[in-house]
C-alpha positions in Angstrom: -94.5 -115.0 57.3 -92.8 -113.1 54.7 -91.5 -116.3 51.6 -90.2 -113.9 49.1 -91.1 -111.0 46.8 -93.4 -111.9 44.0 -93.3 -108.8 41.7 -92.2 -105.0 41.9 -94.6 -102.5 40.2 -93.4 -99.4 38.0 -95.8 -96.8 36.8 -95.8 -95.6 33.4 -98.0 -92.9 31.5 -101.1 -93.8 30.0 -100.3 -95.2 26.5 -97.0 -95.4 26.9 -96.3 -99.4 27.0 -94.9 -99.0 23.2 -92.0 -96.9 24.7 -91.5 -99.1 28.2 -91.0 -102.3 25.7 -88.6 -100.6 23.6 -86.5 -99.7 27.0 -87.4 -102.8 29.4 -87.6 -105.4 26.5 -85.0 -103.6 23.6 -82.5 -102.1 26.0 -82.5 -104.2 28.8 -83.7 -107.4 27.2 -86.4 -108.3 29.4 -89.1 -110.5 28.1 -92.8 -109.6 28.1 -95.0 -112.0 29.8 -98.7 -112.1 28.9 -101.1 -110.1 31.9 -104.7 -112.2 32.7 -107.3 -111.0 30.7 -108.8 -109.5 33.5 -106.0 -107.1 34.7 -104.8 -106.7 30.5 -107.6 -103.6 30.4 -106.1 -101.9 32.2 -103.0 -101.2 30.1 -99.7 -101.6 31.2 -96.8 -104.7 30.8 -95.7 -107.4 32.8 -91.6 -108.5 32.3 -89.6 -110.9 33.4 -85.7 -111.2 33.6 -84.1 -113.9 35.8 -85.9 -114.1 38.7 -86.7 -110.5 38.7 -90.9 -109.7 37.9 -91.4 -106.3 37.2 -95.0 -104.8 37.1 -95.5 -101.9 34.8 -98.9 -99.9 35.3 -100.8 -97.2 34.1 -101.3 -94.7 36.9 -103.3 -91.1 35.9 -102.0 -88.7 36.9 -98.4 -90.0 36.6 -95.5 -89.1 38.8 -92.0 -90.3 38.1 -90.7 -92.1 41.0 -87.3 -90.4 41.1 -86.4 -91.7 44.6 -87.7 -94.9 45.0 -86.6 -97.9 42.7 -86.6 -101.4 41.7 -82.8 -102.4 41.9 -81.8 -105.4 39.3 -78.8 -108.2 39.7 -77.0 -107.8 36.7 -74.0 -110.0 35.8 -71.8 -107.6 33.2 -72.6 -103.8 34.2 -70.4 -101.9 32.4 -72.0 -104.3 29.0 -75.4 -102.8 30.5 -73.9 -99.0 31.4 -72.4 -99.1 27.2 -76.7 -100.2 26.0 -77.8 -97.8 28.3 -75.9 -95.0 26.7 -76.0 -95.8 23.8 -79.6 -95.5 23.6 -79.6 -92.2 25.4 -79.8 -93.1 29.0 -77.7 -91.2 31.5 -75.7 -93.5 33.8 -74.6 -92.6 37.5 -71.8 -95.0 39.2 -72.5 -95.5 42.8 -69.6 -97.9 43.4 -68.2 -98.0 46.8 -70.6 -96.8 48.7 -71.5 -100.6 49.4 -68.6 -103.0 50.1 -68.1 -105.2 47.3 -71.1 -103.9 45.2 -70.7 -102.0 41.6 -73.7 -100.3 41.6 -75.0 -97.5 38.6 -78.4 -95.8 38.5 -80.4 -94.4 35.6 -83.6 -93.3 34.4 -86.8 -94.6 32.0 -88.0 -93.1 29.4 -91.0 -91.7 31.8 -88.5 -90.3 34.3 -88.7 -93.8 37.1 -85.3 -94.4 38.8 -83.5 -97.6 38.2 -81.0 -98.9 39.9 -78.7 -102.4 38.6 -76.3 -104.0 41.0 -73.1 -106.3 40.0 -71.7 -108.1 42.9 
């Protein structure tokens, strides 16, 4: 039934794509891919990284999602846990709680959780 996962959808404030590009496209080096003109009104920013599609909408009002998160592959963490402080991002280390996975969470500018995983 189920062939794979297409996308993963973050919310973000209203007006605030400026902001998510500097973090998902500056500090993680995702690249912004163009939305169809029909769904583009309604704000927000499409990325893509790999084969990871992340979603980023406007939602009013806006709640962080500080629980639930997209978790990315990443091949050089500690690379990605020196950007991500050095832009200002806190970094938590989660490794060993999962056999053979470095794991380290941290948070958008808007407060979502994010998680990256290095096997």
């Amino acid at each position: 039934m189920i062939l794979g996962l297409d996308h993963v959808q973050v919310a973000i404030p209203a007006g605030c794509e400026d902001a998510a590009r500097a973090f998902y496209s500056g500090v993680l080096s995702m690249t912004e891919v163009a939305k169809p003109a029909a769904l583009a009104v309604r704000g927000g920013c499409w990325l893509t990284a790999g084969s990871a599609v992340l979603h980023l909408g406007v939602e009013e009002p806006f709640s962080p999602a500080r629980k639930a998160h997209p978790a990315f592959l990443v091949s050089y963490l500690d690379e990605l846990a020196d950007r991500l402080v050095a832009a200002g991002h806190e970094c938590v280390r989660a490794d060993g709680e999962i056999p053979g996975v470095r794991r380290l969470h941290t948070f958008d500018p808007f407060g979502n959780r994010i998680e990256f995983q290095q096997a």
